[in-house]
C-alpha positions in Angstrom: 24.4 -18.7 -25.6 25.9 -17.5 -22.0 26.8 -14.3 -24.1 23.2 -13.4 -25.5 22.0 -13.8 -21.7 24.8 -11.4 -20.6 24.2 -9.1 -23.1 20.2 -9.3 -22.6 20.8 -8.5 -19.2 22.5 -5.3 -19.7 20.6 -4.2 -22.1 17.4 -4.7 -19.6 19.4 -2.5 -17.5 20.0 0.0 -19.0 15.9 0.6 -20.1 14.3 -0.5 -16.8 10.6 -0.5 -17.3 8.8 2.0 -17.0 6.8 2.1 -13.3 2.9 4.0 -12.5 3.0 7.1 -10.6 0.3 7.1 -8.3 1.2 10.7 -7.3 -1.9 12.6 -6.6 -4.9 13.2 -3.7 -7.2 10.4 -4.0 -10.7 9.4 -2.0 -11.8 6.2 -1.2 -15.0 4.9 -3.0 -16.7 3.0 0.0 -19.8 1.9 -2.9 -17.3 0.6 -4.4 -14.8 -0.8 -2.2 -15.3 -4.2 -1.0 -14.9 -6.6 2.5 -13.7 -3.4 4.3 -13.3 -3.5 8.0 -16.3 -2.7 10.3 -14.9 0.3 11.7 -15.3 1.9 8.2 -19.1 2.3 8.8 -18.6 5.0 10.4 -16.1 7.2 7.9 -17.8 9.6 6.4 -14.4 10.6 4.4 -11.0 8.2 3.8 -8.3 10.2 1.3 -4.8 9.3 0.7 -1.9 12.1 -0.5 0.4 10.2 -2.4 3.7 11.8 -3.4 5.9 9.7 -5.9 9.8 10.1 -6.7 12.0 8.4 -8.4 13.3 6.8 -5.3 9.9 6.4 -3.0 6.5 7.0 -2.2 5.3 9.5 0.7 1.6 8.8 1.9 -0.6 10.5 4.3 -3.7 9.1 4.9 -6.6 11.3 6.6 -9.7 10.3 7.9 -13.3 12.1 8.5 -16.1 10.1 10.2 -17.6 9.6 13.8 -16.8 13.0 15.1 -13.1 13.1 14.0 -10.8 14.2 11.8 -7.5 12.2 11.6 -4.0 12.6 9.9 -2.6 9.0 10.3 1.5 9.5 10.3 3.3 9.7 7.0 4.2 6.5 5.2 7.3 6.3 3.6 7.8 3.7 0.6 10.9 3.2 -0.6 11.4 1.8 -3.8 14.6 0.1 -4.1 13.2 -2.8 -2.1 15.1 -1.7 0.9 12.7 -2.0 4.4 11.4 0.9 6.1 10.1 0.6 9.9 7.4 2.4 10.7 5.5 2.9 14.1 1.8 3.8 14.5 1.1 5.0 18.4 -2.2 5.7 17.6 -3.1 2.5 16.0 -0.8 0.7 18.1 1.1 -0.5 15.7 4.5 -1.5 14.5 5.3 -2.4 10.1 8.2 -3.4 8.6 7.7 -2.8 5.0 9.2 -3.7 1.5 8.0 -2.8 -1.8 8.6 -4.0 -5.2 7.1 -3.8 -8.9 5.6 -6.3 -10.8 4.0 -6.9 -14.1 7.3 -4.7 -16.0 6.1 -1.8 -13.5 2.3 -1.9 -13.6 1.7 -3.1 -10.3 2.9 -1.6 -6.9 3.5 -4.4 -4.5 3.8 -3.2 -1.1 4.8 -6.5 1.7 4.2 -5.9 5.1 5.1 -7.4 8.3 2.4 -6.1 11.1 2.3 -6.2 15.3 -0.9 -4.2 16.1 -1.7 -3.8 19.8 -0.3 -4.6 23.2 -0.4 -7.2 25.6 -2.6 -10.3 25.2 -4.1 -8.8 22.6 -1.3 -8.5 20.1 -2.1 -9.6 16.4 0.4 -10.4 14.4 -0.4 -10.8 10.8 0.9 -10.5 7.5 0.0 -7.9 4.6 0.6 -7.7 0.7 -1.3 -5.2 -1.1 -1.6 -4.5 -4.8 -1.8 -1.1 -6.5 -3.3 -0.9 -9.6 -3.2 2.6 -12.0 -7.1 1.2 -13.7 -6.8 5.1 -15.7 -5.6 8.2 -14.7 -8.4 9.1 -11.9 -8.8 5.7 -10.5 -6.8 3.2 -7.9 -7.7 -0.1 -6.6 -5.8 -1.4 -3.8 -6.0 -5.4 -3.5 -5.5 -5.8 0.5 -4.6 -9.5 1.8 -3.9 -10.4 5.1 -2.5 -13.5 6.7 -2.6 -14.0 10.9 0.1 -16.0 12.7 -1.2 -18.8 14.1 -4.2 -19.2 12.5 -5.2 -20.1 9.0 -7.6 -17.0 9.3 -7.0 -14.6 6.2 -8.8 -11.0 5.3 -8.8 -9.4 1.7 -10.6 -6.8 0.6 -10.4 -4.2 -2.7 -9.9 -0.6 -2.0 -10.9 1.9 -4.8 -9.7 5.3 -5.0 -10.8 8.0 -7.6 -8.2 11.3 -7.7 -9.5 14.3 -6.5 -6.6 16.6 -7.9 
């Protein structure tokens, strides 16, 4: 019996499922979308520029709305599980991020550890978000969030439809 799980276990090696790409220009559907934060009233546009390897996941998010235009700093995913720190000076922020897949590779897990601001009015939460491939032009993005101290909690969907 300790043979067959041996041999199973190479054998799933050796064909690791196969994982979505999510590789591709997308726009957020705000009709569509759900609980998002306040500040989203005013964005007029929200796209994300996702560029998938083998190995990781490069995002850039840009915004439009309330007289700017915005390139947020590029996101790097990496895909082996491995954590990647990443600091946001314009949001204030600092992330220490792992990802992994679940569901044999259909959904993109992405675990985040979040400081956001300065001083007194540091939050400190935690984040899991859910990627879902639901056909090849559209992406929803189950967003959770769990704050320190409290019991308070946020979650909201995020839908994305590809642009090209």
């Amino acid at each position: 019996m300790k043979m067959m799980f041996i041999i199973l276990a190479v054998v799933l090696a050796m064909f690791p499922p196969k994982v979505k790409n999510f590789s591709g220009l997308w726009e957020l559907d705000m009709k569509k979308s759900t609980n998002l934060p306040k500040s989203f009233e005013q964005v007029e546009s929200y796209t994300m520029d996702v560029r998938q390897t083998s190995d990781s996941m490069i995002i850039v998010i840009g915004l439009k709305g309330g007289g700017q235009d915005v390139k947020f700093p590029v996101t790097n995913y990496l895909l082996n599980g491995k954590e990647v720190f990443r600091e946001d000076t314009l949001r204030m922020s600092k992330r220490w991020i792992t990802c992994s897949w679940a569901a044999n590779g259909s959904v993109f897990v992405v675990s985040s550890k979040v400081e956001q601001g300065s001083g007194g009015k540091k939050k400190e939460f935690t984040q899991r978000d859910e990627w879902r491939l639901k056909d090849a032009s559209t992406v929803e993005i189950s967003l959770s969030q769990k704050f320190a101290h409290s019991d308070s909690t946020h979650s909201e969907l995020r839908v994305f439809h590809k642009m090209k």
